[in-house]
C-alpha positions in Angstrom: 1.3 130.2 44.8 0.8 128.7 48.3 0.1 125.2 46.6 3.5 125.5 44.6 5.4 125.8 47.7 3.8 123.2 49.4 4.6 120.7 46.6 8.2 122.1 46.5 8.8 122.0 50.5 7.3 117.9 50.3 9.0 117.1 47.3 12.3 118.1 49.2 11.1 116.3 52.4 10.3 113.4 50.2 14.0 113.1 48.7 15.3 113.8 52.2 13.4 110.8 53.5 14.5 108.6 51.0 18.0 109.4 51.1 18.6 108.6 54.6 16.6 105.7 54.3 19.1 104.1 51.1 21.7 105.4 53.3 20.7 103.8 56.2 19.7 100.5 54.6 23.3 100.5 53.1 24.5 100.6 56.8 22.4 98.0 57.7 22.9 95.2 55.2 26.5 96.3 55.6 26.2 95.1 59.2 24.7 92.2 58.4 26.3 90.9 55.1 28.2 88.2 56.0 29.7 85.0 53.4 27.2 82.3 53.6 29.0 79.9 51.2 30.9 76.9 51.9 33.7 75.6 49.9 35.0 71.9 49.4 38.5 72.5 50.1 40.1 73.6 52.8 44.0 74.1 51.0 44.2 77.5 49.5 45.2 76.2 46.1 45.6 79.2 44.4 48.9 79.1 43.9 49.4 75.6 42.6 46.8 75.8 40.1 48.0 76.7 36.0 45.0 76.3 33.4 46.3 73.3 30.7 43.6 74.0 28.0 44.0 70.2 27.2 42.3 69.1 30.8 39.6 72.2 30.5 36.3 70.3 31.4 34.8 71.4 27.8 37.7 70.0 25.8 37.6 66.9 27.8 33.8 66.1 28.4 32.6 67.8 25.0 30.3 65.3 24.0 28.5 65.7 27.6 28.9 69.7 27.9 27.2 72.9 25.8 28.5 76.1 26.6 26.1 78.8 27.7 28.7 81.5 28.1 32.5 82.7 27.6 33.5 86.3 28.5 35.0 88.0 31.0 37.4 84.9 31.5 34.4 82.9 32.8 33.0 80.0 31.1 29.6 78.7 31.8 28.3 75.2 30.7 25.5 72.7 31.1 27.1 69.1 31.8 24.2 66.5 30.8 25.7 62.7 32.2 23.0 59.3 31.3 23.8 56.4 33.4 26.8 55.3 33.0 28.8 58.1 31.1 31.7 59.0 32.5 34.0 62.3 32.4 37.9 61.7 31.9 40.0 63.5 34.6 40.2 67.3 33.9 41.1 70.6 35.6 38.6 73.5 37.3 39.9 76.7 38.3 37.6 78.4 41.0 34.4 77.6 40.0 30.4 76.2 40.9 27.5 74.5 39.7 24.0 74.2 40.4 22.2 71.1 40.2 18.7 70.9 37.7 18.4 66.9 37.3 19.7 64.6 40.3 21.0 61.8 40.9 24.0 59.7 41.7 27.8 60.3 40.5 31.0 58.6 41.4 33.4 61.8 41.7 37.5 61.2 42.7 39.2 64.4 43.1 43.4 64.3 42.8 44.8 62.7 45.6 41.8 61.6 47.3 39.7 58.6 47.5 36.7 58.1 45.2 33.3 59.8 46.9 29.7 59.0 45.9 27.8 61.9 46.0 23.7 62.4 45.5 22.8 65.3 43.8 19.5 66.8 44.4 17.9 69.2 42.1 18.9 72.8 43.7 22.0 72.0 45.7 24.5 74.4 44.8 28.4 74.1 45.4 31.1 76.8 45.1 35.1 75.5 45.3 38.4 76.5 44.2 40.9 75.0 41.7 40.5 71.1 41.5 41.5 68.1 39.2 38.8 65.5 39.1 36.9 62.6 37.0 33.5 61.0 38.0 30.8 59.2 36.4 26.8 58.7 36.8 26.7 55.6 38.6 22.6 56.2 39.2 19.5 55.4 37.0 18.6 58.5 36.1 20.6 61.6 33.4 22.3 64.1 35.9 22.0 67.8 35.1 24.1 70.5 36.1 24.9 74.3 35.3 28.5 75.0 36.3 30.7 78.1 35.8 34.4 77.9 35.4 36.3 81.2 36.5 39.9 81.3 35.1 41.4 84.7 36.3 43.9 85.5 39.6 41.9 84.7 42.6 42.8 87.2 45.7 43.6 86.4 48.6 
């Protein structure tokens, strides 16, 4: 009978324990959760940007996209350029990608001058709404996962 106790008063002192410490470790990652992303544009955009189907990166760069996922009004797609290919100018709401196969593109976004950028495999890149057309001006196919998120953004 003794032993039964014993087990109940530990098991109690166990769950105890490990309640304060999830609670705590809430608190703590609380204070020290803080937005470590970066974003290409400095404009909040959000109100000038209205989804056109017809510029949607997947109607306009089919033949270089496969989508991986459409739900929850987020598309996801992998975007495979070969030297040389080039994407006609289409619309992204908020949305990111992640480099798997690097190289070099030529990218011009609306109203801005054309910008070569080197993508390494891993780099990562989160933005908001943006109009833009670019081409693989490298050796090498470039590779990227990116996710397309076409719902209100808050503010």
């Amino acid at each position: 009978m003794l032993q039964i106790k014993n087990n109940i008063k530990f098991f109690v002192f166990t769950s105890v324990l490990f309640l304060i410490s999830c609670n705590q470790s809430a608190t703590t990652s609380e204070k020290h959760n803080s937005d470590t992303t970066s974003t290409a544009t400095n404009k909040d955009t959000s109100s000038e940007f209205a989804y056109d189907p017809a510029m949607d990166p997947l109607t306009v760069g089919a033949q270089f996209s496969k989508t991986l996922g459409d739900t929850l009004n987020m598309k996801m797609f992998e975007v495979n350029l070969k030297p040389g290919d080039s994407i006609a100018i289409h619309t992204h709401p908020d949305h990111s990608f992640y480099v798997i196969q690097g190289g070099k593109i030529e990218v011009t976004f609306k109203g801005m001058e054309k910008q070569v950028m080197d993508l390494k495999p891993g780099m990562g890149w989160i933005g908001g709404p943006a109009t833009d057309f670019g081409k693989n001006i490298g050796n090498t196919t470039v590779k990227w996962v990116e996710t397309d998120v076409y719902r209100p953004r808050r503010n």
